[in-house]
C-alpha positions in Angstrom: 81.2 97.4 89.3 82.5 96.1 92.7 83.9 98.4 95.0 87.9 98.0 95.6 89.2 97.4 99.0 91.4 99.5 101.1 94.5 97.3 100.2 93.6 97.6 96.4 92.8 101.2 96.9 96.3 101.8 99.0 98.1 99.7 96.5 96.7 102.2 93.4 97.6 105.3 95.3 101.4 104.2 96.2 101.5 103.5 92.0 100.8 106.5 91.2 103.3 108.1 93.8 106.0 105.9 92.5 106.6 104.1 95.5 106.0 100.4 94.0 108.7 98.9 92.5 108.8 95.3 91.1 106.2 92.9 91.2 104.1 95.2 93.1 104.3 97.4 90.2 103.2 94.9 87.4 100.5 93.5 89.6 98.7 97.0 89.7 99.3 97.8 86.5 97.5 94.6 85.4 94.9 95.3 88.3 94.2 98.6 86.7 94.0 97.1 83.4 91.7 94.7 84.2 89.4 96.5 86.5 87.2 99.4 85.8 86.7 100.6 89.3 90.7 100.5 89.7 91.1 102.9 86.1 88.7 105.0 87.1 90.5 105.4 90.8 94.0 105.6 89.0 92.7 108.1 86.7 91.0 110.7 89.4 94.3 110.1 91.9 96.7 110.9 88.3 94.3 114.2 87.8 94.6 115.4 91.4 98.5 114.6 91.2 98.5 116.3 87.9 99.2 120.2 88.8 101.8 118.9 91.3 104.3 118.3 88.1 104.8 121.7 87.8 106.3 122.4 91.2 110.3 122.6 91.6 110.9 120.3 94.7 114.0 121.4 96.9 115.0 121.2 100.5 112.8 121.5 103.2 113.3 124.7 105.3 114.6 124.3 108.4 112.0 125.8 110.6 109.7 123.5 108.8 111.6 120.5 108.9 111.6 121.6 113.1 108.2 122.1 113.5 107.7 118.9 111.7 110.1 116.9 114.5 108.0 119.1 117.5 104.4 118.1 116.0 105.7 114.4 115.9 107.2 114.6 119.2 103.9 116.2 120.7 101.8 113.2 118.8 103.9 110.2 120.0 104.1 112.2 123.8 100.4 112.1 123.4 100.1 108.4 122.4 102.5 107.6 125.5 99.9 109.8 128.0 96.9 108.2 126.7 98.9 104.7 127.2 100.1 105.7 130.1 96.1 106.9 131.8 94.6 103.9 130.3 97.1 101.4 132.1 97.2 103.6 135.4 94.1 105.2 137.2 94.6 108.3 138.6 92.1 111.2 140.2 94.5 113.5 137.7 93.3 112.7 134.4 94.0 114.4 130.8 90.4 114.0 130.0 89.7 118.0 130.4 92.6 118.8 128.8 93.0 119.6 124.8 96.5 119.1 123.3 97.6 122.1 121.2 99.9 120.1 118.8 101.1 123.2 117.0 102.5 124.9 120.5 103.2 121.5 122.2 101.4 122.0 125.0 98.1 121.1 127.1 95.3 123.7 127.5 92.8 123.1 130.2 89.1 123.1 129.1 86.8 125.2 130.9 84.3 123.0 133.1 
């Protein structure tokens, strides 16, 4: 049995989570149906998904929805800093520093 590729393997997974539509959707379901490796995936990814049914989805709280919106602030600022020290050399580097994602902040490692 060959081992599936990530493409093949990301393709399953965004089946199962309903996020295919179209021709995308018919070519995995033949994929699965033709390939033992891809059942087997789409069975242990339906299994996992399986006690998720039985959750009543409703509207995000908004503190959540907030700390969501900081977290991906903090990521992308960090992105823009490590962009930012490896296109200008300073003697000030973030290199001892550890960013705290959860309190959006930088904490300075001990030396």
């Amino acid at each position: 049995m060959r081992s599936l590729g990530n493409d093949e393997e990301s393709l399953i997974f965004d089946y199962c989570l309903g996020l295919t539509s179209g021709e995308r959707t018919d070519r995995v379901e033949a994929f699965i149906a033709s390939s033992e490796r891809a059942t087997e995936i789409h069975r242990r990814i339906q299994s996992a998904l399986g006690p998720l049914a039985s959750l009543c989805s409703g509207p995000c709280p908004e503190e959540l929805a907030e700390r969501m919106v900081r977290l991906l602030c903090a990521v992308a600022r960090g992105a823009e800093a490590a962009r930012i020290q490896a296109t200008y050399s300073s003697s000030r580097t973030l290199e001892d520093c550890w960013q705290c994602l959860s309190r959006n902040i930088l904490i300075k490692l001990s030396s």
